[in-house]
MISE-819224 format. One record per residue (C-alpha): residue in three letters; x, z negated, y. Coordinates in steps of 0.02 Angstrom, whole numbers, padded with zeros to 5 digits, always signed. Each point is the difference from the previous one (the first is absolute). Last residue first. Example, Ala and Ser with C-alpha at 12.3 -4.5 7.8 and 13.67 -1.06 7.14 Angstrom:
SER+00684-00357-00053
ALA-00069-00033-00172
end
This chain:
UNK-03247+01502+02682
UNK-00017-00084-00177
UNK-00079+00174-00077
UNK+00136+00100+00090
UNK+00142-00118-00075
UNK-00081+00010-00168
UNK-00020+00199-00001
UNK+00183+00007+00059
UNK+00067-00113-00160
UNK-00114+00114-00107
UNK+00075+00158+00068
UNK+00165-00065-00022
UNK-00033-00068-00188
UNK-00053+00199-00034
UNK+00170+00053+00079
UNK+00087-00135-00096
UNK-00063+00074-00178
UNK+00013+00170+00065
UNK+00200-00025+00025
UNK+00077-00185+00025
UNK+00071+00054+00164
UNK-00140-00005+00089
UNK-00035-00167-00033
UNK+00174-00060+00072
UNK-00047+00130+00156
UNK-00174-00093+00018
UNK+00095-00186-00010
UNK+00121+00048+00119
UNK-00117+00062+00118
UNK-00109-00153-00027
UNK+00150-00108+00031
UNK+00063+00080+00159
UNK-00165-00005+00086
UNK+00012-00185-00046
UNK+00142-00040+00087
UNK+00179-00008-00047
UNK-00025-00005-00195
UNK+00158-00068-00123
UNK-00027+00114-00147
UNK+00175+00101+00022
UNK+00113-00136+00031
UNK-00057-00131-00150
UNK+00026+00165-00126
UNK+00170+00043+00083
UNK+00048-00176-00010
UNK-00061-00023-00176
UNK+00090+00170-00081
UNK+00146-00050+00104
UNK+00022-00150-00109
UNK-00038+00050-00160
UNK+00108+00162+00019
UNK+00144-00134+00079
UNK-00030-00114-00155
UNK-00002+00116-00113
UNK+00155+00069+00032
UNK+00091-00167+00012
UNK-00082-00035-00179
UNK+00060+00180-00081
UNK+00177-00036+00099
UNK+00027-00153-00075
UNK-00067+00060-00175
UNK+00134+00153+00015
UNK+00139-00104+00051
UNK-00029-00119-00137
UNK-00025+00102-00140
UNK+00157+00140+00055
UNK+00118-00171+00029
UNK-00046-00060-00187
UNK+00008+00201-00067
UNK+00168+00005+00069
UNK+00082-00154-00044
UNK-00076-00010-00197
UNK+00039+00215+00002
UNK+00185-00037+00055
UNK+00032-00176-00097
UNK-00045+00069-00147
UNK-00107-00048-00165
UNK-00178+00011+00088
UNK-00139-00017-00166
UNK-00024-00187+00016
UNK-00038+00019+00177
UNK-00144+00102-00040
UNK-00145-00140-00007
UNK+00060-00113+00132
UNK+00030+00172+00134
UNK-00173+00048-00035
UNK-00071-00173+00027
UNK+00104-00021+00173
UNK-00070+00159+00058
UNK-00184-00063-00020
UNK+00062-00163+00061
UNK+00039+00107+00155
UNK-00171+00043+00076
UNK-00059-00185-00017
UNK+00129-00063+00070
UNK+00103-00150-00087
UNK+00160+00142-00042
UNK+00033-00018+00199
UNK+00001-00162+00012
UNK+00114-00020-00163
UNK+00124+00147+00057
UNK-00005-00089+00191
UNK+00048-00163-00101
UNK+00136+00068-00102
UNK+00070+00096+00127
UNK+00011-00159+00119
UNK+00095-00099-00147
UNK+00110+00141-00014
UNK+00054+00011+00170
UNK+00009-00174+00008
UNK+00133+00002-00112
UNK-00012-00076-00168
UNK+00091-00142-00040
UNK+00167+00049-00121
UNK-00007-00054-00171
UNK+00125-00102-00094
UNK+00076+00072-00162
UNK-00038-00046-00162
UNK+00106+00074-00147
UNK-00081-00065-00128
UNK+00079-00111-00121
UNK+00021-00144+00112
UNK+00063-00175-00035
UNK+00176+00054-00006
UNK+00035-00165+00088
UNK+00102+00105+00120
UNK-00139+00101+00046
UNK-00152-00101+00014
UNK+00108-00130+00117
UNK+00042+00156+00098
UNK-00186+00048+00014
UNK-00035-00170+00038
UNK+00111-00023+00156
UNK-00049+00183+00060
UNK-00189-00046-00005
UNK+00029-00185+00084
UNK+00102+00103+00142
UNK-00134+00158+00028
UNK-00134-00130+00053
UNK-00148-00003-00163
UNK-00088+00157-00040
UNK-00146-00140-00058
UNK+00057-00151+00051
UNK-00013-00194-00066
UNK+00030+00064-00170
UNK+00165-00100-00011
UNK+00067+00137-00111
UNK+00004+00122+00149
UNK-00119+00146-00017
UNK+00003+00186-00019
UNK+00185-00028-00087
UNK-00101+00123-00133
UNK+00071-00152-00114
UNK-00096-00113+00110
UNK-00154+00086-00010
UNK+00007-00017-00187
UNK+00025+00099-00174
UNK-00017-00081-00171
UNK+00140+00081-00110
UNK+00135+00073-00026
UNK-00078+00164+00091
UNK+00032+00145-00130
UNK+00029-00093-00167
UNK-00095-00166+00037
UNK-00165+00110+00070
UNK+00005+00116-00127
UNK-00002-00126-00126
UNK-00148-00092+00067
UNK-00091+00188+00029
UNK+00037+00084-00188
UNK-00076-00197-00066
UNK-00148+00025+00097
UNK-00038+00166-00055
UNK+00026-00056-00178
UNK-00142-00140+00040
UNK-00120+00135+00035
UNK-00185-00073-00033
UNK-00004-00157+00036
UNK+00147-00022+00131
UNK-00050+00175+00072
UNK-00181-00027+00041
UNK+00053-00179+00046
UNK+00107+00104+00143
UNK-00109+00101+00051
UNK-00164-00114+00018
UNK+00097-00138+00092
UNK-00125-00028+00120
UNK+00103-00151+00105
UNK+00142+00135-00019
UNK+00165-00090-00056
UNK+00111+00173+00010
UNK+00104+00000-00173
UNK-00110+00137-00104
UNK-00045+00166+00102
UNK+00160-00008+00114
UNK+00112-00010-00134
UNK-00092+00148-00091
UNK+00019+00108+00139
UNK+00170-00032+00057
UNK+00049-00014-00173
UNK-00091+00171-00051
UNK+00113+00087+00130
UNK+00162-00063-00053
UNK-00029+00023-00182
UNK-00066+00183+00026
UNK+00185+00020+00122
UNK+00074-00044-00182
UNK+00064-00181-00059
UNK+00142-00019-00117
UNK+00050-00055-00194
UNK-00181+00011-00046
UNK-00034+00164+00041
UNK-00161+00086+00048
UNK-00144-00110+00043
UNK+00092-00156+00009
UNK+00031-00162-00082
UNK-00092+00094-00160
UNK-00123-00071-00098
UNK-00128+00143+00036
UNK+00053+00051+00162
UNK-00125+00172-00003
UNK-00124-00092-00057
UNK-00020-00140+00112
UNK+00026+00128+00145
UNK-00148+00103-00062
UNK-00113-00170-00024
UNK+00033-00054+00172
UNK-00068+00113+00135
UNK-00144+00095-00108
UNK-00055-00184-00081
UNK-00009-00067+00206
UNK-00093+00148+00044
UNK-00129-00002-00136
UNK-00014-00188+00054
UNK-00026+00024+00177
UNK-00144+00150-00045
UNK-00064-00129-00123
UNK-00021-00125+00130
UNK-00068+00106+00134
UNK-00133+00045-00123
UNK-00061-00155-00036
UNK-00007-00091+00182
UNK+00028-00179-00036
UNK+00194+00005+00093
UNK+00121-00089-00057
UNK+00130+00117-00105
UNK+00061-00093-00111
UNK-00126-00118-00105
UNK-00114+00109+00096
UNK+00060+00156-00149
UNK-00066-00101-00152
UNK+00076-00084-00127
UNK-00134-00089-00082
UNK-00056-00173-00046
UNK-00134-00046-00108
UNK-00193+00006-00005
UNK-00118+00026-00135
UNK-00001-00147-00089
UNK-00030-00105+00180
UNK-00172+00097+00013
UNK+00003+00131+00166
UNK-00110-00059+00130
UNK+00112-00107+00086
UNK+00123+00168+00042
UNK-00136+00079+00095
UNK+00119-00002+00144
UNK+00208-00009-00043
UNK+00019-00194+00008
UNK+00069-00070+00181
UNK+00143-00101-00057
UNK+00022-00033+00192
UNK+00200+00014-00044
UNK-00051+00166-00071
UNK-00123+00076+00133
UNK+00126-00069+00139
UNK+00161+00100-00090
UNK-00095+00167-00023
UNK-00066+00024+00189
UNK+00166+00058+00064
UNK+00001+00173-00110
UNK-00121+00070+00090
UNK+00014+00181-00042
UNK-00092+00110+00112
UNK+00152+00121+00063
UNK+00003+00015-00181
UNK-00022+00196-00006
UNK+00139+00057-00051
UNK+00008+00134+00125
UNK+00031-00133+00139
UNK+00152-00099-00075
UNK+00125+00093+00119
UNK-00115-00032+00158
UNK-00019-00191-00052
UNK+00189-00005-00023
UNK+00037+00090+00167
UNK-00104-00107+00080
UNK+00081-00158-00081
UNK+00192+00053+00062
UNK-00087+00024+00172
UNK-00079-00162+00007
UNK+00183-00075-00049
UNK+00111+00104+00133
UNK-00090-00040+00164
UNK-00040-00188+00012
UNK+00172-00062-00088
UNK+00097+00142+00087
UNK+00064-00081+00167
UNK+00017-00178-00074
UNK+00123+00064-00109
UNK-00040+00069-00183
UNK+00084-00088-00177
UNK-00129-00132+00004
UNK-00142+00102+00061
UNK-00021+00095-00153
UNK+00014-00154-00102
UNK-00135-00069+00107
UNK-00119+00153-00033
UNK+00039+00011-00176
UNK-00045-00181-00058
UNK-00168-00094+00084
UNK-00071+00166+00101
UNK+00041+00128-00119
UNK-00046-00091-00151
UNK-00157-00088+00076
UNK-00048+00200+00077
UNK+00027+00100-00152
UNK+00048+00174+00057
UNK+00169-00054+00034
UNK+00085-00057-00142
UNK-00096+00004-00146
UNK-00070+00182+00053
UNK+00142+00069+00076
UNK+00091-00084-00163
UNK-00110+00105-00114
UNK+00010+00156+00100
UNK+00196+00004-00031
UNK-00032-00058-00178
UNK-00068+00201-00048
UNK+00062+00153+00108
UNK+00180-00113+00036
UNK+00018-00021-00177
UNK-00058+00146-00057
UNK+00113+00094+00113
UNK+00180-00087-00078
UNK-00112+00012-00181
UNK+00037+00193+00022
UNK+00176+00002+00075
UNK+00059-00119-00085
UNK-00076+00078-00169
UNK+00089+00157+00068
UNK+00146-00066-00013
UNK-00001-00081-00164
UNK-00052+00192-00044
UNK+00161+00043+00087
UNK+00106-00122-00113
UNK+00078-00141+00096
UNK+00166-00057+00063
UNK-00021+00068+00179
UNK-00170-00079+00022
UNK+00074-00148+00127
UNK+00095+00126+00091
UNK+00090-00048+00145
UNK+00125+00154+00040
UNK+00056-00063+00174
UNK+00091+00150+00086
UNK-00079+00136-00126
UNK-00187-00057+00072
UNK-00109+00060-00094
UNK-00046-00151-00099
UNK+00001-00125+00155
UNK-00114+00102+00076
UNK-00108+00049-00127
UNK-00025-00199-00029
UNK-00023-00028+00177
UNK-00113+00106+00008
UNK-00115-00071-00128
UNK+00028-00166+00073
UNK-00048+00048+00171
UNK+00078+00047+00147
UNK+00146+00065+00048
UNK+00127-00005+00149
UNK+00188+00106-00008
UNK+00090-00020+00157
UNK+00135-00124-00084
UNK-00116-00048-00171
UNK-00157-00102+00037
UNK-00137-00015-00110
UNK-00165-00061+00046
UNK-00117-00083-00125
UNK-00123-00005+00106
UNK-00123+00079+00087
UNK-00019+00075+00178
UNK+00038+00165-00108
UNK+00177+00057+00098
UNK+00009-00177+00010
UNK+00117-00085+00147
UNK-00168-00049+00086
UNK-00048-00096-00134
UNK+00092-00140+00096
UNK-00027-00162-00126
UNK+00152+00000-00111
UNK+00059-00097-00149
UNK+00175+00066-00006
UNK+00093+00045-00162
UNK+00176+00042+00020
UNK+00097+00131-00112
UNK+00179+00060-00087
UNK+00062-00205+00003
UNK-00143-00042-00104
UNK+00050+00098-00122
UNK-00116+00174-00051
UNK-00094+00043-00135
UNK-00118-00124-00074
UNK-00046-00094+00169
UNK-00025+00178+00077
UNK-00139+00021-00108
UNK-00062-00181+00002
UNK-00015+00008+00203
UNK-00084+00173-00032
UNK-00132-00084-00105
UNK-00028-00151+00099
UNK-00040+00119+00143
UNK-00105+00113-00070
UNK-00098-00158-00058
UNK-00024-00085+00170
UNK+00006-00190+00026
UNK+00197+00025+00003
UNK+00121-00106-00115
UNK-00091-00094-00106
UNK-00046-00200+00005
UNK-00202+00043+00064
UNK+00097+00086+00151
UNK+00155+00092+00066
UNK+00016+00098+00151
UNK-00043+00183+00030
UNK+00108+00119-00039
UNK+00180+00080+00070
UNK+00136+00058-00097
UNK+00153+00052+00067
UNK+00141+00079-00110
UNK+00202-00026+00043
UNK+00092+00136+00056
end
């Protein structure tokens, strides 16, 4: 049966705009013929165990997740794609060790390049991102993409960073202040962390470049000059996941290209694993047309289903593509409607709270059962924590409107005496005050 594999789209010239994605397209890429899988650049998150991509489709079998899909694929006697199979098993557990550095270290980087920064989001990832979505989704899935990023780069404690200001203070030439007083002997030029991180604040610079030296520096070593990090006659699942990464870190054209200069000046072996990477797994540059999400004409986006067919048979037979593209399937309104309600729902106040919690430990969910389970568990429980609240809330202010509406006066003073009374000595000497006033006014 042949393998599905289902991502998000391509974007900045690879094939997905998501690093777990680029990675499992290169994994399957090195073991398997095109004719033994498809790859689909889908939009319906709905068919995710996760609601994440990379999804994995094999007959009933669904999972999620690069990781998984590695175990997966490794377990499974039918298939027996091993990538690792040929190494020693303290290669192995170097995979397995950098494999969660990586993600624990550059993934926050490119949350922060990507989405925290608002120019970068708003002039590069945003319309990438809405490139390979539908009309439906390109006001829904985007926003939430970036709050999970902010949420995931939280504890690092950048939320602050302004990284947009750094490109008008140098084409201003604004000179650092004080800088006239200092005698023309004395001053020179220095590499300093705002000529890549733009933002004046001190410290959040050299927190942004401790975390930049932690991410690369490790990875630089451990290639050395090596094509790749274990073998140079193939590419292991480490490979696969540093290129998505990596890729992702150095060819996007941010207009605050911070990451990526960081890595041209600094790492150029890095560069040279991700440009070879790309050639060997992908064959190169990766469009929208190749993902057969567009019609070469560019006139329309998820173009009429003839114009589509009639390229992707041109594609075919000119032996143009070296990636198994297949054409993607609109999502059904059922899915576009969950995907709304879920992103209504998740912009409560009561839920975020929920939605932060499920952000944080969705790294750690491996299985389709407990992913499925403790999703539905989350939201039925914070659905019926609001619905409950609302009906206490509720009945709490029409019982409390009800009972203090007075039908004469008689009625109010008696009320009021047998409220006092209630309060213990304290409202019985308030009583006897309240009485002495009404006496004293008669």
């Amino acid at each position: 049966m042949v393998l599905e594999l289902h991502i998000w789209g391509p974007a900045f010239s690879l094939p997905s705009i998501d690093p777990q994605c680029i990675a499992a397209v290169a994994y399957l890429s090195q073991n398997l013929p095109g004719k033994d899988w498809v790859l689909i650049a889908s939009n319906d998150l709905t068919i995710s165990p996760t609601k994440q991509f990379p999804v994995l489709r094999d007959g009933a079998a669904t999972i999620a997740g690069y990781d998984s899909i590695v175990t997966y694929l490794q377990g499974n006697p039918n298939r027996k794609i091993h990538l690792d199979v040929g190494i020693s098993s303290l290669q192995q557990a170097d995979c397995v060790a950098y494999s969660s550095f990586i993600v624990s270290s550059v993934a926050p980087l490119l949350s922060l390049s990507h989405y925290v920064s608002s120019e970068n989001y708003a002039v590069a990832t945003r319309p990438a991102l809405s490139a390979v979505l539908p009309l439906s989704s390109r006001y829904v899935v985007p926003p939430k993409i970036r709050a999970a990023a902010k949420i995931s780069t939280e504890h690092l404690g950048l939320s602050v960073l302004d990284v947009d200001t750094y490109e008008d203070h140098k084409s201003s030439g604004d000179a650092v202040p004080g800088s006239d007083q200092i005698p023309l002997s004395l001053r020179r030029v220095r590499q300093t962390v705002a000529s890549m991180v733009r933002q004046p604040q001190h410290a959040t610079q050299f927190r942004l470049q401790a975390l930049l030296e932690v991410a690369f520096h490790p990875l630089k070593e451990l290639l050395g000059e090596r094509s790749n990090y274990v073998s140079d006659d193939y590419m292991t699942s480490l490979d696969c996941l540093a290129l998505g990464y990596l890729s992702l870190a150095l060819l996007p054209k941010m207009p605050q290209p911070w990451l990526a200069e960081t890595m041209r000046t600094k790492y150029p072996t890095l560069c040279n694993f991700v440009h070879g990477g790309i050639k060997r797994c992908f064959g190169g540059p990766v469009c929208l047309e190749d993902a057969l999400l567009r019609a070469p004409n560019h006139e329309n986006e998820f173009g009429d289903d003839n114009s589509l067919r009639v390229y992707e048979k041109t594609n075919v037979d000119a032996g143009k593509v070296s990636l198994p593209w297949r054409r993607p399937l609109f999502p059904s309104f059922l899915s576009v409607s969950t995907l709304v309600l879920e992103s209504t729902l998740e912009s409560l106040p009561l839920l975020s709270s929920f939605q932060q919690n499920k952000v944080l430990l969705s790294e750690h969910k491996t299985t389709r059962d407990q992913s499925s389970e403790s999703s539905a568990s989350l939201l039925y429980s914070a659905l019926f924590t609001v619905g409950a609240a609302i009906a206490v809330g509720g009945g709490y202010v029409l019982y409390s409107g009800l009972s203090i509406l007075p039908t004469s006066d008689t009625s109010s003073n008696e009320y009021g005496k047998r409220h006092l009374d209630d309060m213990g000595e304290a409202g019985a000497m308030l009583a006897m005050l309240n009485s002495g006033n009404e006496s004293y006014s008669r």
